[in-house]
N, C-alpha and C positions, 0 to 999 in steps of 0.2 A: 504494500500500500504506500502512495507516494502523495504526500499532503503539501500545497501550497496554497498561500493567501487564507489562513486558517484563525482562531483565533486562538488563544491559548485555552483552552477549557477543551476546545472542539481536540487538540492536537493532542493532549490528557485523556481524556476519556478514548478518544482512537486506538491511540497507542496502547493501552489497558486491555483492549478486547482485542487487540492483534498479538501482543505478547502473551493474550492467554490462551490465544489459540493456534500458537507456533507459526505466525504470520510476521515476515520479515516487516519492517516500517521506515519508514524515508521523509522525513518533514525537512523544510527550509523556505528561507523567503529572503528576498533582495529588498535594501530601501539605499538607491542612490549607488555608494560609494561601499558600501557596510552588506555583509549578509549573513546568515549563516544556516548551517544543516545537521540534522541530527539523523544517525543509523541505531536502531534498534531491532539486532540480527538473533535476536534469544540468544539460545544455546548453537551457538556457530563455530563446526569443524572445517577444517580446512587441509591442505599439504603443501607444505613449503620446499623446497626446492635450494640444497646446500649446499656449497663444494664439501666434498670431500675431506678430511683434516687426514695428510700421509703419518705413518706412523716411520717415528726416527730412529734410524740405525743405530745402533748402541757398535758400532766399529772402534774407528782408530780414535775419531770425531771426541775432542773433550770440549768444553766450555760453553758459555752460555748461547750460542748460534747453534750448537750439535743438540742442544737440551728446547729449542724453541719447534714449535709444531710448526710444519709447513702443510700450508691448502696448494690441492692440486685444484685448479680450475678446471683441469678436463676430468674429470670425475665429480659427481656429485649421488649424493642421497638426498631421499625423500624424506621429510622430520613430519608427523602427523601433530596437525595444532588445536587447540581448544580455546574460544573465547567467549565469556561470556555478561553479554549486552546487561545494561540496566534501563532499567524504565525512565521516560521522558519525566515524570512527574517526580522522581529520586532524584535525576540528573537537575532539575531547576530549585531543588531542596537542600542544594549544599551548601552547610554551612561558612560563611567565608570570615569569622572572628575566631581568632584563637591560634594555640601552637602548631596543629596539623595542617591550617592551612595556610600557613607562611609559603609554603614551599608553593603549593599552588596558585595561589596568587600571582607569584614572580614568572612562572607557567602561563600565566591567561593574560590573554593579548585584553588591553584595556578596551576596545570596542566590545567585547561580552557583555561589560556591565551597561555598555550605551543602550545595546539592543535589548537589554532589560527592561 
């Protein structure tokens, strides 16, 4: 489901009946210069795509270049990933006073709170 030009309550209550019925969710809207978008993907697997880390020869080889992992680029594995989404209405409920959210803060582009 992909929501634009919404109000907030409508974007809330959407996303509630789509996350509870394992319905991916896509909200966003443009004003001007400024915009922004929200994915609420539930419980979302994926496969990523690694190089390979070569395993290092314990030879003649000493010190700290002989002991450092080298990635082969032509080789790679698959890493199976797991993420998982929170809700639109959690997501506009976070607290922004206090010690846990010093760090986020410094993280969030000041136009968040414009579009607030």
């Amino acid at each position: 489901v992909c929501l634009t030009c919404c109000s907030r309550e409508s974007m809330v209550r959407i996303n509630q009946i789509c996350h509870k019925n394992g319905i991916k969710f896509f909200t966003g809207d443009v004003f001007g210069y400024h915009g922004y978008m929200f994915a609420d993907l539930g419980d979302h697997e994926f496969v990523e795509e690694k190089p390979k880390v070569a395993k290092v020869s314990t030879g003649l080889e000493d010190g700290p270049e002989a002991k450092r992992a080298r990635l082969d680029p032509a080789e790679t594995t698959m890493v199976k990933k797991r993420l998982e989404f929170c809700l639109l209405r959690d997501a506009l409920a976070v607290e922004w006073r206090g010690e846990k959210a010093t760090a986020a803060l410094r993280r969030t582009a000041p136009d968040y709170f414009l579009l607030q």
